[in-house]
N, C-alpha and C positions, 0 to 999 in steps of 0.2 A: 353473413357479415364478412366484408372482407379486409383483409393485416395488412399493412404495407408496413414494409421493413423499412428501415430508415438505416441508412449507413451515418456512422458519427464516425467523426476523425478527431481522437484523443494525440494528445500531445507525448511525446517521448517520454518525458519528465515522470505524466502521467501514468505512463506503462510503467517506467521504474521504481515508480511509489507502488505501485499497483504490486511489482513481484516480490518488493522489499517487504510490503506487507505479509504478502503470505509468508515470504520464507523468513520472517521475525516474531508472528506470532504465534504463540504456545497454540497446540494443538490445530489447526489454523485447515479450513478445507477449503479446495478451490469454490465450491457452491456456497460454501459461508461468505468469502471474501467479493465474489464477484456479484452476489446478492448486496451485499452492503455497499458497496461499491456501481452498482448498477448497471453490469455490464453481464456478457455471455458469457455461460462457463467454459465454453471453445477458444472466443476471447484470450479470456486468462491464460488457458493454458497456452495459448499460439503462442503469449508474451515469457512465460516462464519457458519456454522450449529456446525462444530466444535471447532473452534476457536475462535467464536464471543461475543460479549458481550450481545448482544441485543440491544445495543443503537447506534445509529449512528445521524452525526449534522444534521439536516434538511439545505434548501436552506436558510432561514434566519439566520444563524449560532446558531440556536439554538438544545439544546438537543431535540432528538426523539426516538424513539420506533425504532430500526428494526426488520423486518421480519424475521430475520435470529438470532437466538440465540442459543448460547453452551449448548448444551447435558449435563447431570447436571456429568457425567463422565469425564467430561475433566475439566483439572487439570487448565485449565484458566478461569473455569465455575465460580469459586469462590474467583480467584485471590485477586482482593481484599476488599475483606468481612475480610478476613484474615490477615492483615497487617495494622501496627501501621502509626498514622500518618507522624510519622520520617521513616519509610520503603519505605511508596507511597512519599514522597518529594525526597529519597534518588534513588530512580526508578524513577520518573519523572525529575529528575536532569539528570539520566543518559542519559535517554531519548530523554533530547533537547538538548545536549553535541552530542548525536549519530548523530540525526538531523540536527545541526550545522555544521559537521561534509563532510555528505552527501551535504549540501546545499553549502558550498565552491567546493565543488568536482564536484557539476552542474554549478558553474559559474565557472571554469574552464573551465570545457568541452565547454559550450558555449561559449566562448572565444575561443579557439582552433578553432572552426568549422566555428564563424564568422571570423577570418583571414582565412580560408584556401580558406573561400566564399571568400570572396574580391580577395584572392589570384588567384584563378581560372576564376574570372569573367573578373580579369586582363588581363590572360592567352588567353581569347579567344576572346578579338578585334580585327579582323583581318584587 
C-alpha cells in the first residue's frame, strides 16, 4: 500500500492557538497536544521553536521552563518585554473576550451533538 503525504497549510492564528495551547496547559505534551489537535509532532515543535515563549504550565499549574523557545528573530520572541503594563491588560483583556467567546461556541456544539446522540440512539430501538 502506498502513503501519500499531504502537505496542509494551517493558518498563523492557527499555529498560535496551537503553541498557546501547549504552553497553557497543566502538564501538556507535544504528542498529547498535536494528537488532539491533528497535526505532526515535528509540526508542533517547528511552531513552539518559532512562536514559543519558553515557558509553559507544568502538571501542578505552575510556571515552567519549556524545551521549546522562539528564535530571538521572531517578532513574538520579545512580545512582551516591550509593552506597558496597560497594553498587556489591554491584550490580555482581549484575549479572555476571544476565549470566552470560543468556549460558548464549544458548549453549543456540545449540545447540538448530545441531542442529535439521544436523537439517534432513539432512532435505533428496534
Amino acid at each position: 500500500m502506498i502513503r501519500i503525504m499531504v502537505r496542509k497549510n494551517y493558518s498563523d492564528g492557527f499555529r498560535r492557538q496551537a503553541v498557546d495551547l501547549y504552553e497553557s496547559t497543566p502538564g501538556a505534551t507535544v504528542r498529547g497536544i498535536a494528537a488532539d489537535l491533528g497535526i505532526e509532532r515535528g509540526t508542533l515543535r517547528l511552531w513552539l521553536e518559532r512562536h514559543g515563549t519558553g515557558r509553559k504550565t507544568a502538571a501542578d499549574g505552575t510556571a515552567a521552563r519549556s524545551p521549546f523557545k522562539a528564535s530571538a528573530t521572531s517578532p513574538t520572541a520579545d512580545a512582551g518585554a516591550d509593552e506597558t503594563p496597560a497594553q498587556r491588560i489591554a491584550r490580555l483583556e482581549g484575549r479572555v473576550a476571544q476565549l470566552e467567546v470560543e468556549q460558548v461556541k464549544l458548549v453549543t456544539e456540545r449540545e447540538i451533538l448530545r441531542q442529535a446522540a439521544k436523537y439517534f440512539a432513539g432512532e435505533t430501538n428496534w
